[in-house]
C-alpha positions as CSV (number, residue, x, y, z in Angstrom):
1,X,0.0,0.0,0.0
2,X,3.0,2.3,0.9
3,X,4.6,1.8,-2.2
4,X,1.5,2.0,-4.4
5,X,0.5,5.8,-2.6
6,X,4.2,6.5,-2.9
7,X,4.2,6.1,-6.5
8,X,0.8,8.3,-6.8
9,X,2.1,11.2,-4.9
10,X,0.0,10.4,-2.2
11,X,2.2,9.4,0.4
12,X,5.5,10.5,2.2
13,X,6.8,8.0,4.3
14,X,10.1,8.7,6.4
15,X,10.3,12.4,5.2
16,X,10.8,14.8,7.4
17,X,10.8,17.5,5.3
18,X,7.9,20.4,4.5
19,X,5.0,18.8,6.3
20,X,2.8,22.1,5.1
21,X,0.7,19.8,3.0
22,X,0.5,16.8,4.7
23,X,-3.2,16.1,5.8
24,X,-2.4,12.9,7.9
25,X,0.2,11.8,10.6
26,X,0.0,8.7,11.8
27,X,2.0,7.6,14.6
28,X,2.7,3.5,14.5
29,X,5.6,3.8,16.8
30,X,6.1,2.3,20.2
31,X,7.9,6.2,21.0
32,X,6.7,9.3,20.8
33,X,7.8,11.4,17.7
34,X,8.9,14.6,17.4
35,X,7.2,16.4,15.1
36,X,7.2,20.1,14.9
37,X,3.2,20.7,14.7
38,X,3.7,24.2,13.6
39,X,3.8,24.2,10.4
40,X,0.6,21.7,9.5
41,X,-2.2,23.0,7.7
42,X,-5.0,23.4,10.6
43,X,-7.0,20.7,9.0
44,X,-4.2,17.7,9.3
45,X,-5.6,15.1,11.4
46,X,-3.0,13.8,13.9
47,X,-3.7,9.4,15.0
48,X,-1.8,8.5,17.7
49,X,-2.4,4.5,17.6
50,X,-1.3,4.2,21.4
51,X,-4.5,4.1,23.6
52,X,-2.7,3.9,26.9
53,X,-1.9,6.8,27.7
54,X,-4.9,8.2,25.9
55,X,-4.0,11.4,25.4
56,X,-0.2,11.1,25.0
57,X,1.8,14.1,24.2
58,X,1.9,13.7,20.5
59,X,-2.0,14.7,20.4
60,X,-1.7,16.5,23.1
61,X,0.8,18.8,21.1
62,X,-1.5,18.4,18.2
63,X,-4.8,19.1,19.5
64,X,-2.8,22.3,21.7
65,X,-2.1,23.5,18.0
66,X,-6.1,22.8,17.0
67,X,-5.5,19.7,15.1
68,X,-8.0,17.2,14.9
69,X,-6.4,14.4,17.3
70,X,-7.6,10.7,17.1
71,X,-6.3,8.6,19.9
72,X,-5.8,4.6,19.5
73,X,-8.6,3.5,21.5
74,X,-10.8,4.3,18.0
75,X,-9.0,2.3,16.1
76,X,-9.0,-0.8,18.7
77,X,-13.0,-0.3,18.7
78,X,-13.6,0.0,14.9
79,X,-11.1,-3.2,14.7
80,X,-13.1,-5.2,16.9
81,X,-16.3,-4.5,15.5
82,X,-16.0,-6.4,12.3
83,X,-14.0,-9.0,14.2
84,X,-17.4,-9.7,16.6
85,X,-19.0,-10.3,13.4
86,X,-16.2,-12.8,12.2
87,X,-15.9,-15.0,15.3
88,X,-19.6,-14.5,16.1
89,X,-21.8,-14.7,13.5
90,X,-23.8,-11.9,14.9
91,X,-23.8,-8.0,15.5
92,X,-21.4,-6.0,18.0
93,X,-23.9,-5.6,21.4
94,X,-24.9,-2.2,21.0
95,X,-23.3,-0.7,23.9
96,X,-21.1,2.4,24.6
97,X,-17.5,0.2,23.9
98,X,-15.7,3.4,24.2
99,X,-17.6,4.7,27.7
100,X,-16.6,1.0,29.1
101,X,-13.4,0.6,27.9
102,X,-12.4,4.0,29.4
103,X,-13.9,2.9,32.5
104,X,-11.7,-0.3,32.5
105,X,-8.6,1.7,31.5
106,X,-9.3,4.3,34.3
107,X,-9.4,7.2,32.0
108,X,-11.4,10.3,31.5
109,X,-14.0,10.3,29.3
């Protein structure tokens, strides 16, 4: 997939050059990054794929700079949903996943 957007123009990967234009950072990384958030365009969306801490100082730093900021514990909830189906044969409960999973995690909500 990386190699296909590269070869569109539609993805940077490694470059840590003019991020003016980039409209997503996605941070896969066990560390924090250091990005300077500064120069993103204010409608870059910043994912941070860690969900414990939940708000860890990557979004922090974006959403301080009025990015949108998605934290990991999305992504774990959208994943699981279409795996419920898979093992299960049926529909995801519908229940507050994130309210309950914050709960368990002892975060804010």
């Amino acid at each position: 997939l990386v190699a296909d957007l590269e070869a569109q123009g539609r993805l940077r990967s490694g470059d840590r050059g003019d991020l003016s234009a980039v409209a997503l950072i996605v941070n896969a990384l066990s560390v924090q990054p250091e990005i300077d958030m500064a120069p993103l365009d204010p409608a870059t969306v910043v994912m941070d794929m860690t969900y414990r801490p939940l708000e860890t100082a990557f979004l922090k730093a974006a959403r301080d700079r009025g990015l949108t900021g998605v934290d990991g514990l999305a992504m774990l909830i959208a994943q699981a949903q279409p795996s419920f189906r898979a093992f299960f044969g049926l529909e995801p409960p519908s229940i507050d996943v994130r309210r309950l999973a914050l709960a368990h995690l002892g975060e804010g909500s």
